[in-house]
C-alpha positions as YAML, in Angstrom:
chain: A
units: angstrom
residues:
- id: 1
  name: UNK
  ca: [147.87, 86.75, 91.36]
- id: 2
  name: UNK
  ca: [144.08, 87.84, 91.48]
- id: 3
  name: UNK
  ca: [141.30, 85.40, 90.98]
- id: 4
  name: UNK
  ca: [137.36, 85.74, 90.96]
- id: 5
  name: UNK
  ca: [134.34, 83.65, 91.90]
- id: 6
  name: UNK
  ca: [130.42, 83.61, 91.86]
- id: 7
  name: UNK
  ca: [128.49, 81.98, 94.79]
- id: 8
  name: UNK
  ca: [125.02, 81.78, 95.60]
- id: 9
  name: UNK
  ca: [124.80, 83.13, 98.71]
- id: 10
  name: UNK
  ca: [121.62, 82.42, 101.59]
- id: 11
  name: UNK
  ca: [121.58, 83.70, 105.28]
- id: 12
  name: UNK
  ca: [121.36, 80.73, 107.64]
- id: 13
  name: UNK
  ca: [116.99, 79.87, 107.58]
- id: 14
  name: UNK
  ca: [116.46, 81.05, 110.59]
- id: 15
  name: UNK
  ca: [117.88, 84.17, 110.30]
- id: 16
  name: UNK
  ca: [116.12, 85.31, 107.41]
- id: 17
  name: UNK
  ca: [112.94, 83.94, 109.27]
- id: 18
  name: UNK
  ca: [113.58, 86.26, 111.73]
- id: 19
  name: UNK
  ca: [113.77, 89.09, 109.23]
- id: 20
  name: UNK
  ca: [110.84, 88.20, 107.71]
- id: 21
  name: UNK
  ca: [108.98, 88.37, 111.34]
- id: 22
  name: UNK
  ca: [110.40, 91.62, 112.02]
- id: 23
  name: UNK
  ca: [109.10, 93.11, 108.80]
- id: 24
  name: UNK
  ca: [105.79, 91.84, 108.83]
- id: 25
  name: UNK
  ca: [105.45, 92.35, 113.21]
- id: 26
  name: UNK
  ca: [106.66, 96.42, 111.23]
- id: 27
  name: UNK
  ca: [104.19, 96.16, 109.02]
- id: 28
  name: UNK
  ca: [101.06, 95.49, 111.24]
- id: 29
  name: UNK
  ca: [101.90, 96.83, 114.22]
- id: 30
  name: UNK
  ca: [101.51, 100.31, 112.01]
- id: 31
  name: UNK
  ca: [98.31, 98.91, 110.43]
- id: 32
  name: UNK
  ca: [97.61, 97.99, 113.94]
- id: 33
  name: UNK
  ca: [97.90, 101.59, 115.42]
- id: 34
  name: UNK
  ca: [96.32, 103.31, 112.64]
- id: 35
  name: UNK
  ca: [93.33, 101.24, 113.44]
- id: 36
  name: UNK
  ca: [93.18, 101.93, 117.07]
- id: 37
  name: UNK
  ca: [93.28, 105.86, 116.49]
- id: 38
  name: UNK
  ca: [90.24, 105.11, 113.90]
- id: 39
  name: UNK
  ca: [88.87, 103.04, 116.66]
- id: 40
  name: UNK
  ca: [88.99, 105.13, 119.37]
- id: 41
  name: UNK
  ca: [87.75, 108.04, 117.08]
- id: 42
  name: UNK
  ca: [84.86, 106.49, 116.29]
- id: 43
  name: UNK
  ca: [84.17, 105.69, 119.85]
- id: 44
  name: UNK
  ca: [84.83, 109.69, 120.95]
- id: 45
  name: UNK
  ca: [82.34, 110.69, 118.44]
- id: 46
  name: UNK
  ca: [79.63, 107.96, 119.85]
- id: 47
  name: UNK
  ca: [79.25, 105.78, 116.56]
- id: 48
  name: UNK
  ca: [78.84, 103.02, 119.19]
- id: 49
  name: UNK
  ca: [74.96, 104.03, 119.46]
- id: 50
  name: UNK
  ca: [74.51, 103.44, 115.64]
- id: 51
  name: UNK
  ca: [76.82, 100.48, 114.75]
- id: 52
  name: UNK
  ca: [77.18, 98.17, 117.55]
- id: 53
  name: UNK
  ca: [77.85, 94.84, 117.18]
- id: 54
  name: UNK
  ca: [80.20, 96.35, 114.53]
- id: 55
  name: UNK
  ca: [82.46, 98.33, 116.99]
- id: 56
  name: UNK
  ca: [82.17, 94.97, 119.38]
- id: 57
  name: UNK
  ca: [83.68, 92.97, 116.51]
- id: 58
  name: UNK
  ca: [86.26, 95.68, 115.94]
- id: 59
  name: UNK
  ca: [87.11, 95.88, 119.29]
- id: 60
  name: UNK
  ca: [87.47, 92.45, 119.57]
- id: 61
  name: UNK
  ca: [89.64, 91.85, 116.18]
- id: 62
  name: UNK
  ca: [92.07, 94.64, 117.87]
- id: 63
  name: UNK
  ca: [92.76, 92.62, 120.78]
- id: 64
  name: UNK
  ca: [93.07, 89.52, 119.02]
- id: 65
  name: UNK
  ca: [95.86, 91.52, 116.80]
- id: 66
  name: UNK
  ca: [97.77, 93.03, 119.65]
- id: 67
  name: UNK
  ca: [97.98, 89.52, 120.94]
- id: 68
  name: UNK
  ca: [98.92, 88.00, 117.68]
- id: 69
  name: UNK
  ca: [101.83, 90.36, 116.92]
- id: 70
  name: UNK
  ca: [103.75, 88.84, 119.89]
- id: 71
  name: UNK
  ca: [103.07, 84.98, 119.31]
- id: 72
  name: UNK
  ca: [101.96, 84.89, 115.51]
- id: 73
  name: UNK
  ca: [102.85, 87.69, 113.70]
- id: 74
  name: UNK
  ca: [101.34, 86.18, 110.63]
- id: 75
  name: UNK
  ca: [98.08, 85.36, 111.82]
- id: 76
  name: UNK
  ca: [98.15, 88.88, 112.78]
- id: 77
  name: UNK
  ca: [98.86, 90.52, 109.69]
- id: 78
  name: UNK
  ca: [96.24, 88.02, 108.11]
- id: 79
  name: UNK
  ca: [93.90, 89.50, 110.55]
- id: 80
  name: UNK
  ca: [94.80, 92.88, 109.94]
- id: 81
  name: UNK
  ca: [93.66, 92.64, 106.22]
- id: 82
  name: UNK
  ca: [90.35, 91.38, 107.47]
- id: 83
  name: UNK
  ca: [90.29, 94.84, 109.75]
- id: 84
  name: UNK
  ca: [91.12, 96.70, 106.66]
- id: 85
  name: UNK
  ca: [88.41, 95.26, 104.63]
- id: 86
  name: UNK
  ca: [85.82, 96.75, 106.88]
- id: 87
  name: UNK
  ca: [87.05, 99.07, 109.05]
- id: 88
  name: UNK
  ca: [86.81, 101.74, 106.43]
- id: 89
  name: UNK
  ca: [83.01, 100.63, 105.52]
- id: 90
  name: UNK
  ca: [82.09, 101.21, 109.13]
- id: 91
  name: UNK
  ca: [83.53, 104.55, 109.66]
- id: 92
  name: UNK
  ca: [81.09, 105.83, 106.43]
- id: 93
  name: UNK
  ca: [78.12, 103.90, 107.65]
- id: 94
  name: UNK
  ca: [78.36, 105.27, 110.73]
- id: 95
  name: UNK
  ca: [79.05, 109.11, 109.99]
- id: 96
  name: UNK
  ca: [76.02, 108.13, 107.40]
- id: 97
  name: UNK
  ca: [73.94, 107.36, 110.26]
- id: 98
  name: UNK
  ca: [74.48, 109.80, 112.74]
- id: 99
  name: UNK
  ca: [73.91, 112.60, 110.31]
- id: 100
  name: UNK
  ca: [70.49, 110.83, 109.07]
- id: 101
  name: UNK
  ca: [69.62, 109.18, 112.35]
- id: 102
  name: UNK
  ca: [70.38, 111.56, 114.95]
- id: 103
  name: UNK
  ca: [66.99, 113.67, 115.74]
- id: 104
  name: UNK
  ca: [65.33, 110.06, 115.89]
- id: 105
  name: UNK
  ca: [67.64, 109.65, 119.19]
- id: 106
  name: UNK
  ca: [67.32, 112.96, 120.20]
- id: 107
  name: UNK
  ca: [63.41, 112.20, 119.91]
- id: 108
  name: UNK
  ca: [63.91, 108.80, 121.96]
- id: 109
  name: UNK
  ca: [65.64, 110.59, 124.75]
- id: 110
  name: UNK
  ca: [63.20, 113.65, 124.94]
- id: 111
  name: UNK
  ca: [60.59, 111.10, 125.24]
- id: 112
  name: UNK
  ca: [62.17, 108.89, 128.27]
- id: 113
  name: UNK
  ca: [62.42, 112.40, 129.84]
- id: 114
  name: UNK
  ca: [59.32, 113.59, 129.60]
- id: 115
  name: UNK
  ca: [58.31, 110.05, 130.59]
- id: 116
  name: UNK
  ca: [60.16, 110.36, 134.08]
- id: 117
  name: UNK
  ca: [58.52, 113.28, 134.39]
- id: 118
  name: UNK
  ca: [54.38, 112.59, 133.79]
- id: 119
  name: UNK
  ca: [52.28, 110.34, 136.08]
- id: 120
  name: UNK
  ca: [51.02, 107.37, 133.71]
- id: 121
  name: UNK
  ca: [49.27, 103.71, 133.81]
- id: 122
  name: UNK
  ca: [51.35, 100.19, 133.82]
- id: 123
  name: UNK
  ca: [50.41, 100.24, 130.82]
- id: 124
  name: UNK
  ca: [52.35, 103.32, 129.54]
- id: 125
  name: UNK
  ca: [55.16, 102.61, 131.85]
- id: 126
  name: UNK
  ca: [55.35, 99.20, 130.27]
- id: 127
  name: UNK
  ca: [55.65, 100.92, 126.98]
- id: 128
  name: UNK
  ca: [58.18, 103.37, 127.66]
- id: 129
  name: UNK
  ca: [60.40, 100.65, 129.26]
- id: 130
  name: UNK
  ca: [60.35, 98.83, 125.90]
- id: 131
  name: UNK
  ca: [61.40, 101.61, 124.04]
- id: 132
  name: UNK
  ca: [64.36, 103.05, 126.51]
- id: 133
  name: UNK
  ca: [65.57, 99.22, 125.52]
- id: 134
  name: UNK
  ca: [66.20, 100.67, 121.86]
- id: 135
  name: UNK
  ca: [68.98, 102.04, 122.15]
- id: 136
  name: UNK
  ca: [70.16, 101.33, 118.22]
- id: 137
  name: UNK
  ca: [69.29, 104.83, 117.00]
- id: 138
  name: UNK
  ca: [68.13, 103.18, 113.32]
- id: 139
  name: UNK
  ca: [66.55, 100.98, 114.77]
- id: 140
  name: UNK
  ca: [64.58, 103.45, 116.46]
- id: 141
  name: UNK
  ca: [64.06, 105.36, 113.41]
- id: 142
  name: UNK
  ca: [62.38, 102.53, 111.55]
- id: 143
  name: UNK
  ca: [60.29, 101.32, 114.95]
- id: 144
  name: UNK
  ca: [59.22, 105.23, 115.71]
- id: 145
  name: UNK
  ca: [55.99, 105.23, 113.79]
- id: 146
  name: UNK
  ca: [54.69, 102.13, 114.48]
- id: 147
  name: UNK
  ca: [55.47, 102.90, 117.83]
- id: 148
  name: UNK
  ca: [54.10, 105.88, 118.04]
- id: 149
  name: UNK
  ca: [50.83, 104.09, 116.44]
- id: 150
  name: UNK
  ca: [51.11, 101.87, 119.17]
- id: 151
  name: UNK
  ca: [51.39, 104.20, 122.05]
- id: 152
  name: UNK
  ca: [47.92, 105.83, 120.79]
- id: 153
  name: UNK
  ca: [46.30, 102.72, 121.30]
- id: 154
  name: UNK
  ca: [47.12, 102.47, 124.62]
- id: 155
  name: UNK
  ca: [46.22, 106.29, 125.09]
- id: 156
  name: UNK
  ca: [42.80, 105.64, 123.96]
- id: 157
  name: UNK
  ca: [41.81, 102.72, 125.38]
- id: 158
  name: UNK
  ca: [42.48, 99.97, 122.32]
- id: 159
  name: UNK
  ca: [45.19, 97.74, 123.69]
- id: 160
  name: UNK
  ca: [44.52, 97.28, 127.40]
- id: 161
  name: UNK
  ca: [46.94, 93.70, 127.61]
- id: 162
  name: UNK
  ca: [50.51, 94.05, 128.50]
- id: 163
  name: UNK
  ca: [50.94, 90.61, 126.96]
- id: 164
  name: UNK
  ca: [49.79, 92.09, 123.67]
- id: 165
  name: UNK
  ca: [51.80, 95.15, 124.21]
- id: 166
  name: UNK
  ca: [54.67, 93.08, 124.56]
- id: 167
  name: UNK
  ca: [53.70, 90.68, 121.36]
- id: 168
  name: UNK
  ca: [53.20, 93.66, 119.07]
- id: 169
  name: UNK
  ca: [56.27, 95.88, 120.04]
- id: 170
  name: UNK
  ca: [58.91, 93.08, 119.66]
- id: 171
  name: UNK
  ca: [57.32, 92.68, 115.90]
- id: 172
  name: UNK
  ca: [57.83, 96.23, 115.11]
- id: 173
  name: UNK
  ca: [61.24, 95.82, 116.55]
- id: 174
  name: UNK
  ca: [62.29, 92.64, 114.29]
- id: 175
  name: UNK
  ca: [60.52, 94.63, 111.31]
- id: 176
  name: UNK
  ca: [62.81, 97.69, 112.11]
- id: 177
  name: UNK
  ca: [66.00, 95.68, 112.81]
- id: 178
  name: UNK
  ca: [65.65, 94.07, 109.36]
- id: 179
  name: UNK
  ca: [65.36, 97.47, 107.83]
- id: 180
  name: UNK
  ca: [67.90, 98.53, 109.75]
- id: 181
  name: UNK
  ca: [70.34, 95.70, 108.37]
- id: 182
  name: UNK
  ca: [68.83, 96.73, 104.92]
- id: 183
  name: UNK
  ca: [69.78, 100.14, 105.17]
- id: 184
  name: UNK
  ca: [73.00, 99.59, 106.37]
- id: 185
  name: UNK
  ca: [73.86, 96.93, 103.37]
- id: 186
  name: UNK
  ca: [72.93, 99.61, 100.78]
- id: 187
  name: UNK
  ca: [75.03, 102.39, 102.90]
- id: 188
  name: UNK
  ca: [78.12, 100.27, 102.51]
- id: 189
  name: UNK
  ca: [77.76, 99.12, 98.84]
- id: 190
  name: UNK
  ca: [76.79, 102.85, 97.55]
- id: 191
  name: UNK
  ca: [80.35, 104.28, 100.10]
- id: 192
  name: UNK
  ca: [82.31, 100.98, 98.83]
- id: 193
  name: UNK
  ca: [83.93, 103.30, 95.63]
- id: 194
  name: UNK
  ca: [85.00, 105.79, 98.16]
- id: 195
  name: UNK
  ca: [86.47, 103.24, 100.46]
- id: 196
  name: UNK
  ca: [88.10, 101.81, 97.60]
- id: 197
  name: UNK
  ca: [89.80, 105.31, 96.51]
- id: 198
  name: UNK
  ca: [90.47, 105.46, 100.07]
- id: 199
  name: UNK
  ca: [92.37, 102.00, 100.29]
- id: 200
  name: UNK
  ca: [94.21, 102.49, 97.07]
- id: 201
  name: UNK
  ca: [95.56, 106.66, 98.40]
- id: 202
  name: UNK
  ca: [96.10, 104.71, 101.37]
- id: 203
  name: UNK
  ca: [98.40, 102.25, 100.12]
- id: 204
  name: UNK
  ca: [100.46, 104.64, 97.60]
- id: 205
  name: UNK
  ca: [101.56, 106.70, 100.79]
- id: 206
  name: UNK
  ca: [102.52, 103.95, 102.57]
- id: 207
  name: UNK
  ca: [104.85, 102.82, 99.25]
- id: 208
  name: UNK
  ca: [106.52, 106.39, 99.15]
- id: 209
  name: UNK
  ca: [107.48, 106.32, 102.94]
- id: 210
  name: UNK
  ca: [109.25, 102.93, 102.32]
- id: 211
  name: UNK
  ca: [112.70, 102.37, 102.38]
- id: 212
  name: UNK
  ca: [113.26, 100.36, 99.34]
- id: 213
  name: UNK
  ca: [116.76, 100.90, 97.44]
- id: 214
  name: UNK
  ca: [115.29, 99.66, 94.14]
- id: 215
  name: UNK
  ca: [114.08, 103.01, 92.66]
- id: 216
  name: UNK
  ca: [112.98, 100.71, 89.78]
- id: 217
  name: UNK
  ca: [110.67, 98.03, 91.30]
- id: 218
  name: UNK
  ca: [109.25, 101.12, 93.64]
- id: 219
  name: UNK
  ca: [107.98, 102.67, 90.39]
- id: 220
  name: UNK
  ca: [106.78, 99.76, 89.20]
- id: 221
  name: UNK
  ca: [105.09, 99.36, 92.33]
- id: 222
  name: UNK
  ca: [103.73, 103.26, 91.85]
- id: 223
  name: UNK
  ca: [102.48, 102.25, 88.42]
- id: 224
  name: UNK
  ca: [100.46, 99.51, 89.83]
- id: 225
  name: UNK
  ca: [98.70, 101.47, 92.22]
- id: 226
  name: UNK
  ca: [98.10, 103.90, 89.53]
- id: 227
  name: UNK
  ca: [96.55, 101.38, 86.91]
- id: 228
  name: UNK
  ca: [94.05, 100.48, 89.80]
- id: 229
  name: UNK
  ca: [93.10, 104.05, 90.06]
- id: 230
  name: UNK
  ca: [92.44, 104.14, 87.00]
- id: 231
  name: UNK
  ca: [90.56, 101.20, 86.24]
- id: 232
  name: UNK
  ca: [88.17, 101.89, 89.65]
- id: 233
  name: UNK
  ca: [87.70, 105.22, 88.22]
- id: 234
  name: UNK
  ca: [86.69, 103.65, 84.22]
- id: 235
  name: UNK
  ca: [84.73, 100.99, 85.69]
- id: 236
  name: UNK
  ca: [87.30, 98.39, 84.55]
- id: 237
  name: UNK
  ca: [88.13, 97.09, 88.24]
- id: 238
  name: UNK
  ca: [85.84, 96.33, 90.77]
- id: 239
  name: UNK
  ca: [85.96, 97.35, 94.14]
- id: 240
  name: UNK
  ca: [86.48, 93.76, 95.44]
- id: 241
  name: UNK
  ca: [89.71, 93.44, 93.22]
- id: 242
  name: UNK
  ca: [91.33, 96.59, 94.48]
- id: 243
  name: UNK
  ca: [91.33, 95.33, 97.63]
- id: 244
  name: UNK
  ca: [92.95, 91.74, 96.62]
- id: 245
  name: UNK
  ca: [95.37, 93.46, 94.72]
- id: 246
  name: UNK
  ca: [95.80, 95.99, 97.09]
- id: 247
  name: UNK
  ca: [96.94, 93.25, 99.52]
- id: 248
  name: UNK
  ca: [99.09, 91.36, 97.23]
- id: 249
  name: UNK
  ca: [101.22, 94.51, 96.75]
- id: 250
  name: UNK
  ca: [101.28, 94.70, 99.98]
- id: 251
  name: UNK
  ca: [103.08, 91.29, 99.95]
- id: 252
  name: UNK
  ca: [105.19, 92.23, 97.10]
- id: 253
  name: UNK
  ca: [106.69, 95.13, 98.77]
- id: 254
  name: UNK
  ca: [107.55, 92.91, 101.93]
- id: 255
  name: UNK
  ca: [108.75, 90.17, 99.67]
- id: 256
  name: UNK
  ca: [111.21, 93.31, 98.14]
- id: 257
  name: UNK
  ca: [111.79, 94.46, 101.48]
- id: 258
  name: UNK
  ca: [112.92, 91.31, 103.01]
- id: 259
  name: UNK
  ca: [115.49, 90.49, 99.67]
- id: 260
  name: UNK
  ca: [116.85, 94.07, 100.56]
- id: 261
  name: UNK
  ca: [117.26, 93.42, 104.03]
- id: 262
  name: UNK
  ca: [118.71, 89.80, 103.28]
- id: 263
  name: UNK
  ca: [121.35, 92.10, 100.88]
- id: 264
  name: UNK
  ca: [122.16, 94.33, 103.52]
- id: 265
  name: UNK
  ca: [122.46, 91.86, 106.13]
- id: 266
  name: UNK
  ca: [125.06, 89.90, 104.13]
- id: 267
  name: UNK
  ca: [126.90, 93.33, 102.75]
- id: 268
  name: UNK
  ca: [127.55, 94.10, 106.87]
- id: 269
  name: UNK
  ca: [128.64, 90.70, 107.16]
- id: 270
  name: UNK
  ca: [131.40, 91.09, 104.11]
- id: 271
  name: UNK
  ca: [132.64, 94.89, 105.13]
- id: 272
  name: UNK
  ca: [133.11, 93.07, 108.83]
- id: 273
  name: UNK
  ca: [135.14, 90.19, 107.71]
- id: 274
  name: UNK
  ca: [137.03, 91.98, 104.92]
- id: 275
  name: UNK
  ca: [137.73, 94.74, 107.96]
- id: 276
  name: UNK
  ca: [138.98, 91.68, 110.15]
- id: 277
  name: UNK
  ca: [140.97, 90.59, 107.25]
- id: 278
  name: UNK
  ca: [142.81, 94.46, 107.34]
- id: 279
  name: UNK
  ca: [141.28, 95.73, 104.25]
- id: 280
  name: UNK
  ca: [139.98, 99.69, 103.91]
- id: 281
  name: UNK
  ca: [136.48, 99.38, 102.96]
- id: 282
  name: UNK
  ca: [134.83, 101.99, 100.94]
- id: 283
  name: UNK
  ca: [131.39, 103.60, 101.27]
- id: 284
  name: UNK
  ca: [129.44, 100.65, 99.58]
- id: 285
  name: UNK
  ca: [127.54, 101.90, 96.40]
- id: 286
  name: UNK
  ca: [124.68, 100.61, 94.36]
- id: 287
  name: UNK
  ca: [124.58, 100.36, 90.95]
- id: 288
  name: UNK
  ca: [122.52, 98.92, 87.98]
- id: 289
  name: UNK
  ca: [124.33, 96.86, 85.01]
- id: 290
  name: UNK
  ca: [121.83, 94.77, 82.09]
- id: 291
  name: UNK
  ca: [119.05, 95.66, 84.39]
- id: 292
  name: UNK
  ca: [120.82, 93.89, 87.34]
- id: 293
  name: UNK
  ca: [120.53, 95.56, 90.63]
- id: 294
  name: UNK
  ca: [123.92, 95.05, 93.07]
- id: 295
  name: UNK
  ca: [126.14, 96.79, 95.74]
- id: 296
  name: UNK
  ca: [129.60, 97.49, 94.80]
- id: 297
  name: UNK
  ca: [132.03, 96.94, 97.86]
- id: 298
  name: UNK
  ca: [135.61, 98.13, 97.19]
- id: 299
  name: UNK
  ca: [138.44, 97.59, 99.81]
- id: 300
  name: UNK
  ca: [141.87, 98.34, 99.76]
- id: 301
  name: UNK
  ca: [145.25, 97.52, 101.38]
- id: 302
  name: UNK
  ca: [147.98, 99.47, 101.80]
- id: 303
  name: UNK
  ca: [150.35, 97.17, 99.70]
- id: 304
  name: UNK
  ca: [148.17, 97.30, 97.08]
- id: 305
  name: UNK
  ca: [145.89, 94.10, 97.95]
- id: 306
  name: UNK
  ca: [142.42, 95.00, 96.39]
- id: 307
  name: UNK
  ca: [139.05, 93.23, 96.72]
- id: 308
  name: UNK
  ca: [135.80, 93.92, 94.85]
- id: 309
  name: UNK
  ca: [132.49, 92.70, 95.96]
- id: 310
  name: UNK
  ca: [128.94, 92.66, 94.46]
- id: 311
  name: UNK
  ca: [126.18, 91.08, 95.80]
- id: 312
  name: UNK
  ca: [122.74, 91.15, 94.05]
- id: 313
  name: UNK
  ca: [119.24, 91.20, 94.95]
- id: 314
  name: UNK
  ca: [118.71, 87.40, 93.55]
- id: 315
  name: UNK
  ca: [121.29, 85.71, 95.96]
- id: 316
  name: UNK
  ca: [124.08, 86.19, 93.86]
- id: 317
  name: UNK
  ca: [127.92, 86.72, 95.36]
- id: 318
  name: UNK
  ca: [130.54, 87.94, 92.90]
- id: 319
  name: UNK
  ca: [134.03, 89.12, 94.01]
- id: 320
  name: UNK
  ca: [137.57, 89.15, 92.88]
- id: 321
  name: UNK
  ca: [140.84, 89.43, 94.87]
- id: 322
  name: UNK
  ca: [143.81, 90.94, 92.94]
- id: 323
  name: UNK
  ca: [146.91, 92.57, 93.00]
- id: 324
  name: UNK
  ca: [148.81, 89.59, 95.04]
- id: 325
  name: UNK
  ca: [152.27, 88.35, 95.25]
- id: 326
  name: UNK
  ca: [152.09, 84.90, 94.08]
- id: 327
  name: UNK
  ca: [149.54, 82.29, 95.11]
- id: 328
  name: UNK
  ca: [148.92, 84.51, 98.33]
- id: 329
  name: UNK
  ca: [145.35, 85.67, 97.67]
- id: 330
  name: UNK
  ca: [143.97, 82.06, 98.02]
- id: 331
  name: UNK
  ca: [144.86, 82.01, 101.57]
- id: 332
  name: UNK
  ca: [142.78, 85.33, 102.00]
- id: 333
  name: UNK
  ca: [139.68, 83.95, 100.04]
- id: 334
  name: UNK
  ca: [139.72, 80.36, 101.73]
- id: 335
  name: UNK
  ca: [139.69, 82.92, 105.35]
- id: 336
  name: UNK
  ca: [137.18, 85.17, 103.42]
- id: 337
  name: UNK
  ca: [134.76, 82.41, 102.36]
- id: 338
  name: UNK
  ca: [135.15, 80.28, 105.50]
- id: 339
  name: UNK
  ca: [134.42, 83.11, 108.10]
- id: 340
  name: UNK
  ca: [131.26, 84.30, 106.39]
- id: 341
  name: UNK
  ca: [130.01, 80.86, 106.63]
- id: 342
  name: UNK
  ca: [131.04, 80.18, 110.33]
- id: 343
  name: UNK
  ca: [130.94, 83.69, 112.13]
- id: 344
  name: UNK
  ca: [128.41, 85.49, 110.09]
- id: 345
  name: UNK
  ca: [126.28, 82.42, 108.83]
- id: 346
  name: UNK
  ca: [126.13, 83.85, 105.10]
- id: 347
  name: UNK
  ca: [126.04, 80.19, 103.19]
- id: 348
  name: UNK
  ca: [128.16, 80.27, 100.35]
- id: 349
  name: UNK
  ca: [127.18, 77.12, 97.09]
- id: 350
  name: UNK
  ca: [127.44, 76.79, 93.81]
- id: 351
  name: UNK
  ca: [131.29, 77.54, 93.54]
- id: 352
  name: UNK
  ca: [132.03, 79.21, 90.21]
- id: 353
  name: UNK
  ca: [135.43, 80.17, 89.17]
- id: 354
  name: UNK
  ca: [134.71, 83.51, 86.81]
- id: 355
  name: UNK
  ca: [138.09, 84.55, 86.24]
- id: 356
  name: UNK
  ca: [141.94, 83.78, 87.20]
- id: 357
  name: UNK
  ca: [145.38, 85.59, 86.86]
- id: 358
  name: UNK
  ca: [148.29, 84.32, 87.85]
- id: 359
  name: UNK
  ca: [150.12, 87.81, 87.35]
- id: 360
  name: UNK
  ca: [151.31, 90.35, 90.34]
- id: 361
  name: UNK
  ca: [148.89, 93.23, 89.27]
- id: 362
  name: UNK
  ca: [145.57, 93.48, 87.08]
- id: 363
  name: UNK
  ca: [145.76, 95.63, 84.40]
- id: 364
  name: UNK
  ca: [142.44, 97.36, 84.79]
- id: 365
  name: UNK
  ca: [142.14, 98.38, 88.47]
- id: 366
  name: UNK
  ca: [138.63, 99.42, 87.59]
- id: 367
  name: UNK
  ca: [137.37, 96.20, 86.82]
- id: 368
  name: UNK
  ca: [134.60, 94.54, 87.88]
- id: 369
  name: UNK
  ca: [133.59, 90.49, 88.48]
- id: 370
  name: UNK
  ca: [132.68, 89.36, 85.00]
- id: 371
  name: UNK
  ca: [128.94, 87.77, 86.03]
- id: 372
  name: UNK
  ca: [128.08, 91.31, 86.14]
- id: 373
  name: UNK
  ca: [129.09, 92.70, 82.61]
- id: 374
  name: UNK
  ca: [127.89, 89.99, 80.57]
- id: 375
  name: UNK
  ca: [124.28, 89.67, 79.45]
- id: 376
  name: UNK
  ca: [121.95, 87.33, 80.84]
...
């Protein structure tokens, strides 16, 4: 006798859930250390100086991820794509502004030198104590001249009050900090092409180091990435689209990731049980049928017992036991479908009967469950 069914098949919730965390925990903590070695890069070469309070909020997001990936991996990897929205942004401004701002420090610093150096009035002292507090080296670069302006008066006798000193260096110092936040909002949105090129080369490598067994949905995937190139490059996308769609193929590989995963998960659990139940399990192989993707799984007995398994990427079961004495098979399903359910917590539903023979042996050895070789 041989007979074949379809299920719909579904790993017990919280096992998937936990699959799901480990990918996306995967996913981050790699997004994760790639920004720490940008991070800590950044730091090395002293972009600190020029972009402060951004490094402080990167510094601080970092933490808050590490944290996250242990008690909320999802919040983290939300997080993560806030990083990656800016971290790349900050890295441009700041190699921007080191190259362009760097002989205004050097200036500063020669200055507080020669400062320690030379006998001079409260006055003068005052004034090099306010500008050893600038520290921002943009900011000094738009507060030098006036500064400078300043620091003549006091040389030749115009501003005598260290009140008024005071008054008239913190204006020049809001003036320059507002250029300052000027300059940096037009460094960002003339580098935010780049970036995007960046984010988009970015996320095609990651897609080719990824282990997904769809060769079909990866291209697809590929294809994506390279219509976005191509409609930065013709002015047809935007920058602020690549990176939403950037980050919803992000999701879509997971999402692809975690079905795979799922699949494999529940092909271990059926080459277990069907080596429990003394079958010979083949090498499981993929295949693709009316643009259905499913693993084959072929075991043997040495009487001559056969069962053939396929289990698709949609939650789909097929498998047919043949080449029985009898009505004996049905005691090896019933064990087959029960122990997946108990031991291995694959939940079997929607019982369909696809096929049924009372005879000893099937005529064509080679054939597979039926809900793969009709259309859909």
């Amino acid at each position: 006798m041989s007979e074949s069914y379809e299920y719909s098949y579904a790993l017990e919730a919280e096992r998937r859930r936990q699959i799901y965390l480990n990918r996306i925990s995967s996913t981050t903590e790699k997004f994760y250390s790639r920004y720490m070695e940008q991070y800590n890069r950044m730091k090395r070469e002293g972009f600190a100086a020029y972009i402060p309070a951004e490094m402080n909020r990167l510094e601080s997001d970092l933490s808050h991820i590490r944290t996250l990936l242990i008690s909320d991996p999802e919040e983290a990897r939300e997080l993560s794509y806030t990083v990656g929205s800016y971290i790349r942004s900050m890295s441009s401004l700041a190699s921007v502004a080191k190259e362009q701002f760097d002989r205004a420090e050097r200036l500063r610093v020669e200055s507080l030198r020669m400062e320690r150096q030379m006998h001079q009035s409260e006055l003068v002292q005052e004034y090099f104590e306010i500008l050893k507090r600038i520290t921002n080296p943009i900011v000094v670069n738009y507060s030098v001249s006036d500064l400078q302006i300043l620091k003549k008066k006091i040389d030749t006798g115009i501003l005598t009050d260290k009140s008024e000193l005071a008054a008239r260096a913190k204006a020049i110092i809001v003036s320059a900090k507002k250029k300052a936040d000027e300059w940096k909002a037009k460094t960002i949105s003339s580098n935010r092409r780049a970036n995007a090129v960046e984010v988009i080369n970015d996320a095609e490598v990651r897609l080719r180091n990824e282990r997904i067994e769809n060769k079909e949905k990866t291209q697809q995937f590929l294809d994506k990435i390279n219509q976005l190139r191509s409609g930065l490059a013709n002015g047809i996308v935007n920058t602020e689209a690549v990176e939403k769609e950037i980050i919803a193929l992000e999701t879509e590989v997971d999402n692809t990731w975690i079905s795979e995963e799922t699949r494999r998960e529940t092909v271990k659990a059926i080459i277990k049980q069907l080596r429990i139940q003394e079958f010979t399990v083949e090498k499981p192989q993929i295949f693709k049928i009316n643009d259905k993707n499913y693993v084959k799984i072929v075991a043997r007995q040495p009487s001559g017992k056969r069962a053939i398994c396929n289990v698709d990427l949609h939650g789909k079961i097929a498998y047919k036991f043949d080449n029985y004495e009898g009505m004996t098979c049905l005691k090896d399903i019933e064990k087959f479908n029960v122990d997946l359910q108990q031991v291995y917590s694959v939940k079997l539903s929607d019982e369909r009967v696809l096929w049924r023979n009372p005879d000893k042996l099937d005529k064509d050895v080679n054939s597979t469950p039926e809900t793969y070789r009709r259309d859909k």
